[in-house]
C-alpha positions in Angstrom: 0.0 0.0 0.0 1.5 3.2 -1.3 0.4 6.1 0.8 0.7 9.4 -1.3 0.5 12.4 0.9 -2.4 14.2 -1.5 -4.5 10.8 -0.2 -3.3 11.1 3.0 -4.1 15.1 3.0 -7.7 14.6 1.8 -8.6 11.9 3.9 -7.4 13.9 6.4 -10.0 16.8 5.4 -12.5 14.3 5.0 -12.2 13.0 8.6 -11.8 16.5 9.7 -15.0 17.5 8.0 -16.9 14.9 9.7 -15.5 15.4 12.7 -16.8 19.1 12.6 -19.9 17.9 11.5 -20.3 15.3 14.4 -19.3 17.7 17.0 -21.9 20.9 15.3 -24.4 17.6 15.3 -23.8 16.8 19.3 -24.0 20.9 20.2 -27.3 20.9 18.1 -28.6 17.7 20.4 -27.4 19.3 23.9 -28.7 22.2 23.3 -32.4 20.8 21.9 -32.0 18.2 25.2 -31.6 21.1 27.0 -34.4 22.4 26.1 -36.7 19.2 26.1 -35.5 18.9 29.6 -36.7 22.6 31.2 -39.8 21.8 29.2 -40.0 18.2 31.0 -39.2 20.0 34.6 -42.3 22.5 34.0 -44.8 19.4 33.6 -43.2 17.4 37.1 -44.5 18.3 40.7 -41.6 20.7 42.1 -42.1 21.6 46.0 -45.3 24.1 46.9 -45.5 25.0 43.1 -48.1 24.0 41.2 -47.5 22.6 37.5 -48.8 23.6 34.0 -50.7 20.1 33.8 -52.4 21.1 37.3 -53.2 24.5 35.9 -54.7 22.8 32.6 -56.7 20.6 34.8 -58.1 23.2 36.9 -59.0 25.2 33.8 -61.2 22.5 32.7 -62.9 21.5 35.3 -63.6 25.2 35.9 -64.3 25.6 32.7 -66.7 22.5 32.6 -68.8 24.6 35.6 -68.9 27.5 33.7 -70.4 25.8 30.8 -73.2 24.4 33.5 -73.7 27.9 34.8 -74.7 28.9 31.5 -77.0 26.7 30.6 -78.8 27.1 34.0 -78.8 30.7 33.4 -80.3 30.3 30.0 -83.1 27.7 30.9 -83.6 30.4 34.1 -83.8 33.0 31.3 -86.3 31.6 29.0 -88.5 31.2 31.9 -88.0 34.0 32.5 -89.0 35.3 29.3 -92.1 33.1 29.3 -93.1 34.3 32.8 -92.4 37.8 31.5 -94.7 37.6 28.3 -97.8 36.7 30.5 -96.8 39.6 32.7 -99.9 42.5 33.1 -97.4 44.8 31.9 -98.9 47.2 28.9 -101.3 49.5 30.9 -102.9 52.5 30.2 -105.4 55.0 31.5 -107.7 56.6 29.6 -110.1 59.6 31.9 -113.1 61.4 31.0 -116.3 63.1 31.8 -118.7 60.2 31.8 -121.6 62.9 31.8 -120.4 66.0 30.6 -122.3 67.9 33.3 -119.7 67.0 36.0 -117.0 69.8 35.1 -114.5 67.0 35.2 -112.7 63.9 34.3 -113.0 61.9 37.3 -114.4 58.5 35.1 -111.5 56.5 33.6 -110.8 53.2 31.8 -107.5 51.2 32.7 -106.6 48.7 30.3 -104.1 46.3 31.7 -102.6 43.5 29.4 -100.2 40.9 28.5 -97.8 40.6 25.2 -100.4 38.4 23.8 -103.3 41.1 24.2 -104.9 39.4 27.2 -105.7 40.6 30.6 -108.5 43.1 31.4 -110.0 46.2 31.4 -111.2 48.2 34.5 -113.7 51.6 34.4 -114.7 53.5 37.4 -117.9 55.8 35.9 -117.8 58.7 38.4 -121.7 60.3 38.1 -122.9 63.0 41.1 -124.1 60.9 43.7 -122.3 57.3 42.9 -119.5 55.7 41.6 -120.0 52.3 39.3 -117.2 50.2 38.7 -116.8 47.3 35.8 -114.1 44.6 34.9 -114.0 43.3 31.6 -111.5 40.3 30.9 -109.7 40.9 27.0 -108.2 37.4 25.0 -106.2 38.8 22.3 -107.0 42.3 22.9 -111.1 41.6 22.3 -113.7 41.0 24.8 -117.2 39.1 24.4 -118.6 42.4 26.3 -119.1 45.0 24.0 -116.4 47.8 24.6 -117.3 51.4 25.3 -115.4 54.0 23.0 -112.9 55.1 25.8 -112.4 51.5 26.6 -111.4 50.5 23.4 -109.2 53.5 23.5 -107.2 52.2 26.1 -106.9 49.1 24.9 -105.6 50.3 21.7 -103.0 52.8 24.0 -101.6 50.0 26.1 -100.8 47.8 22.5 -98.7 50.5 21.9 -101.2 52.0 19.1 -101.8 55.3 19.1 -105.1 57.5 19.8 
């Protein structure tokens, strides 16, 4: 075997070269182990600290409550709602003078009602020596009594129509 010092030189390199690259290689893995490693410590139980997979787990199960808050609140919300549509809410008062000769408007007709236009209708008729009072009960804003003008008036007032 003849060794000629060109072959000898190059194989050298070569060696070299790869020995360069082996070393960059191992620095590369130390460094990425390195960092794997502070990852890993993060995830195990250290002394009176709490870890990021205790913090995730907390999160979710708090998170999990939160979601069943909701949807209490939002089945305590539609009945709500419901409870709040058959409400005697739209009301309105319409006075007058019942006779004309009284010089005033102590006569009045109160219309009280739900969303749906149902409830009732109340009118005190204030005359000289007496006061009447009447109740009529409204489905869908109608009545099977007939309705006087200023009833029918305040009615229309508390659907939100106007005069």
């Amino acid at each position: 075997m003849t060794s000629d010092p060109q072959s000898a030189f190059l194989v050298a390199v070569i060696g070299l070269a790869v020995g360069v690259v082996g070393v960059a290689l191992a620095a590369f893995a130390v460094v990425r182990m390195s960092r794997l490693y502070h990852s890993y410590e993060l995830l195990q139980v250290a002394e009176g600290r709490e870890t990021i997979v205790d913090v995730m787990g907390r999160t979710m199960d708090e998170f999990s409550d939160l979601r069943d808050d909701v949807a209490r609140l939002e089945s305590a919300l539609a009945t709500t709602r419901r409870d709040l549509a058959m409400a005697l809410r739209h009301v309105s008062v319409v006075r007058y003078d019942a006779f004309g000769d009284m010089g005033g408007r102590f006569s009045f007709s109160a219309a009280l009602l739900d969303d749906a236009g149902d409830g009732l209708v109340i009118t005190s008729i204030h005359a000289r020596s007496e006061t009447r009072t009447y109740l009529k009960g409204l489905h869908a804003g109608d009545s099977d009594i007939t309705l006087s003008p200023e009833e029918q008036q305040a009615v229309r007032l508390a659907r939100g129509a106007d005069s």
